[in-house]
C-alpha positions in Angstrom: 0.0 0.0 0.0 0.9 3.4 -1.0 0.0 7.1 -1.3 -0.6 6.9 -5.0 -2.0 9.6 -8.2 -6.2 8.5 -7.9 -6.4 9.9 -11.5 -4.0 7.6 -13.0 -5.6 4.5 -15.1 -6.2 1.1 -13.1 -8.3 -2.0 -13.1 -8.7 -4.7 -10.5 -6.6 -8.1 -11.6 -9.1 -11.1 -11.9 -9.7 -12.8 -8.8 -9.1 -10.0 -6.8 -11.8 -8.7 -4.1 -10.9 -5.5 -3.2 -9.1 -3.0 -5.3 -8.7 0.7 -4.1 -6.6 3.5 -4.9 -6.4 6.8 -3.1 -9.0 6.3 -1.0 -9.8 8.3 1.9 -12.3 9.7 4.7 -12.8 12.9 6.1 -15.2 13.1 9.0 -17.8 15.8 10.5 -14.1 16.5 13.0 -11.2 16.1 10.9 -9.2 13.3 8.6 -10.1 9.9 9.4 -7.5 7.7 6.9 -5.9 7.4 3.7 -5.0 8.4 1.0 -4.3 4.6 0.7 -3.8 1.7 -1.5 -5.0 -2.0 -0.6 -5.6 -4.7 -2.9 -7.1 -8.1 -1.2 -7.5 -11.0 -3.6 -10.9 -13.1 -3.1 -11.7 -16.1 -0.9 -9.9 -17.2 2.9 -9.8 -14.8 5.4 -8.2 -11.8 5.1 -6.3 -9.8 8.7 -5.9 -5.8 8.3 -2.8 -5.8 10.9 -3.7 -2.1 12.5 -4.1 -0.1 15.6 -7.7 -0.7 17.2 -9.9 2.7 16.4 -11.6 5.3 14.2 -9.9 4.8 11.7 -9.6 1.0 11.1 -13.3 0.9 11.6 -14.1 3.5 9.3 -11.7 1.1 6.6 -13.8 -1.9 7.4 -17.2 0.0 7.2 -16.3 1.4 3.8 -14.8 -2.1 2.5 -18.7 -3.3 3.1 -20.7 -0.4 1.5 -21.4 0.9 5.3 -19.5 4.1 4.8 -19.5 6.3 1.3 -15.6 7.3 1.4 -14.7 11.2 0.2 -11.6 10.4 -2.6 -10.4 7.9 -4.1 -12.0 5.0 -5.9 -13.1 1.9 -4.5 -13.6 -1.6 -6.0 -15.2 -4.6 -3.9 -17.0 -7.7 -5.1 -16.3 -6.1 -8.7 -18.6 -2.7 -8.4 -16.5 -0.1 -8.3 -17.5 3.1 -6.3 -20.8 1.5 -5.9 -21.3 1.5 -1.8 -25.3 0.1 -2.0 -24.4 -2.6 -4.5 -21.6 -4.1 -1.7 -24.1 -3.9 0.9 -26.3 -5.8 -0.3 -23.7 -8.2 -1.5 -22.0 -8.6 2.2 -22.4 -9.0 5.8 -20.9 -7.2 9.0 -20.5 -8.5 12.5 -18.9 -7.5 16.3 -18.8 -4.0 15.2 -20.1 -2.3 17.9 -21.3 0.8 15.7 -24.1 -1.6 14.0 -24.2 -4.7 15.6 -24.0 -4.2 18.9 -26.3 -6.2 21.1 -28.5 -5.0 24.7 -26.6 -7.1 27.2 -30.2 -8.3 28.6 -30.9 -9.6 25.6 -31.2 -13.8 25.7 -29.8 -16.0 23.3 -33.3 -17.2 22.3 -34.4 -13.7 21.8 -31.6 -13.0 19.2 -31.7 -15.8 17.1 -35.5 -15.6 16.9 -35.8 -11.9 15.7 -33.2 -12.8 13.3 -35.0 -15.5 11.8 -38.1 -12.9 11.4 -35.8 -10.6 9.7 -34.9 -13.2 7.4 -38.5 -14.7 7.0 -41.1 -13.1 4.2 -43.5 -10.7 6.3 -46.5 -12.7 6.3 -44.9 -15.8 7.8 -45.6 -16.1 11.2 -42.1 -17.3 12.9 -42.2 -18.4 16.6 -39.7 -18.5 19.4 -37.2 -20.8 18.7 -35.6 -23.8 20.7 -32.4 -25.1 20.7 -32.6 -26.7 17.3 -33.3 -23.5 16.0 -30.3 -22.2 17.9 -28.1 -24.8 16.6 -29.5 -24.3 12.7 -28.0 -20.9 12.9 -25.4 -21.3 15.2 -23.7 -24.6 14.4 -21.4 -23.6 10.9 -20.0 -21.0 12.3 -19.5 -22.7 15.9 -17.9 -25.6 14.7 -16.6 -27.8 17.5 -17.5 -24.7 20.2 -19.8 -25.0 22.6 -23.3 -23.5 21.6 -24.6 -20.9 23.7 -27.5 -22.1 26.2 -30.9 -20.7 24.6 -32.0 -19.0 28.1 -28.1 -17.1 28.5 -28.0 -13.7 28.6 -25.9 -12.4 26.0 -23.5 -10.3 28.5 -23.0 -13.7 30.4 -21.1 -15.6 27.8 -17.5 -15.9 27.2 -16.3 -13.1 25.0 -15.8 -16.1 22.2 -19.2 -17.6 22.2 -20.9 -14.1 22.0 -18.5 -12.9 18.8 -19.3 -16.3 17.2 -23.4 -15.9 17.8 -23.0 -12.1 16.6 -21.3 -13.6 13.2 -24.0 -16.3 13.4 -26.5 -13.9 13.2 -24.8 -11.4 11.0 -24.2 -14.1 8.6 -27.5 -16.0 7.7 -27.8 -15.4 4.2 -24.0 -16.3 3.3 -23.0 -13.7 1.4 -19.4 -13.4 -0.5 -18.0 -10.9 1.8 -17.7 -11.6 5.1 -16.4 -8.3 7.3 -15.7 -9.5 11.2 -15.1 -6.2 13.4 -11.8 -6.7 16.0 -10.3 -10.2 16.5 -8.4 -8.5 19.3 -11.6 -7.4 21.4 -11.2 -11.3 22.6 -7.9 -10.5 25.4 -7.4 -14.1 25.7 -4.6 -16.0 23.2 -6.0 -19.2 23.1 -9.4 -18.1 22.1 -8.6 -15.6 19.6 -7.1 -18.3 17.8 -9.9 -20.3 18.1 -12.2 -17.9 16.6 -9.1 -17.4 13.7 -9.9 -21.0 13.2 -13.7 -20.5 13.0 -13.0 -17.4 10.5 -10.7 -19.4 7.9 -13.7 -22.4 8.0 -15.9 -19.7 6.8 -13.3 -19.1 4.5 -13.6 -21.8 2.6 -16.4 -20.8 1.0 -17.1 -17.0 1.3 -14.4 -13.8 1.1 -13.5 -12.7 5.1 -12.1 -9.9 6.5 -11.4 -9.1 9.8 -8.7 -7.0 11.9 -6.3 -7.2 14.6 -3.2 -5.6 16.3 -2.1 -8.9 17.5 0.7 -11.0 15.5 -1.3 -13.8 13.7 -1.0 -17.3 15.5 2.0 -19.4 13.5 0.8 -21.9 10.7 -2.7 -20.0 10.5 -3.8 -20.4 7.1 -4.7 -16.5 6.3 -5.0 -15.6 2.6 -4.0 -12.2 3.1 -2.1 -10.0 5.7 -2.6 -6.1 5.2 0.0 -4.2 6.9 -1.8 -0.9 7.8 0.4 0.2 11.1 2.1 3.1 9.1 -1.2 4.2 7.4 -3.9 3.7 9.9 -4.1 5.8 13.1 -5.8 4.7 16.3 -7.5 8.1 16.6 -11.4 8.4 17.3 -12.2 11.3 15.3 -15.1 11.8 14.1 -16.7 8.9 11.7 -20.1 8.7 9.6 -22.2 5.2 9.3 -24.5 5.8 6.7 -23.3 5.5 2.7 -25.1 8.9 1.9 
């Protein structure tokens, strides 16, 4: 990645998911990020090695048609500059900004409003029970423990509640996969562990996640984005909607 001309003539290599040049973000406060380069090919998981803020979340946000960016040109999932088309192409989870979730909220109550969400209007959808929890739940778990239905999503281990937050984030299976923060989880073992859950996913949609932390040796990451030098940990000020 570098600061590079965002006139001069480009075009995404084949297989590639994410393609941008001279992109950046201004907020309501100040600069947010870039100008920047970053070209992510498509499939496996995909870490954005940064410092944990505005900035990196503004990237992630923009990389999933969340956030309309002010220069540069973007291309993801082959639109280019074309926020509205992403999002409806992708999914976004653990990022507090959208997803975050009412710590008395149960496990039960979660995965049922989801399934409304996901259901047609007129179909009634009741309550669900653990085999509903499991429908939802169990790709993404893998050999993790499921949540209990009746748990209160503030009571479960940091890992089970970022895995039932991609859960439900990630129902309809969409080629881009955007996970908020691997390093929000403090302890080692688990981080890897939801690594681990993130490359399973990436067998068969595009990931991308972020994290601070070195990755664990051996993990089988696609891609590792360097952003330290480009990406500051500021929190100035950020928009969330694509305009």
């Amino acid at each position: 990645m570098s600061v590079t001309d965002p006139s001069a003539s480009w075009a995404p290599a084949p297989g590639t998911l994410v393609s941008a040049r001279g992109i950046e973000l201004d907020g309501p406060w100040g600069h947010v990020f870039g100008p920047l380069d970053l070209d992510i090919d498509e499939g496996g998981v995909s870490v954005l090695a940064a410092p944990a803020g505005a900035a990196r979340t503004a990237l992630m946000m923009a990389l999933c048609g969340r956030m309309r960016l002010t220069g540069g040109s973007l291309t993801v999932l082959g639109y280019e500059d074309q926020p509205r088309k992403v999002f409806a192409h992708s999914a976004i989870a653990c990022m507090n900004e959208l997803d975050e979730v009412p710590p008395s909220v149960t496990v039960r109550d979660l995965v049922t409003e989801q399934k409304r969400w996901d259901s047609p209007w007129y179909r009634l959808v009741p309550r669900v029970d653990e085999r509903g929890v499991a429908d939802m739940c169990e790709e993404v778990f893998g050999d993790v423990e499921l949540p209990h239905l009746r748990a209160f999503i503030d009571d479960l281990p940091e890992l089970q509640q970022m895995l039932l937050r991609i859960a439900v984030a990630n129902t309809r299976r969409p080629p881009l996969l955007v996970v908020g923060r691997l390093d929000r989880i403090a302890d080692d073992a688990e981080r890897a562990v939801l690594l681990e859950r993130l490359i399973a996913l990436g067998e068969t949609q595009s990931v991308i996640t972020a994290d601070v932390n070195p990755i664990p040796p051996g993990a089988a990451v696609r891609t590792l984005v360097d952003l330290h030098d480009l990406l500051g940990p500021g929190d100035i000020g950020v928009m969330t909607e694509t305009g």
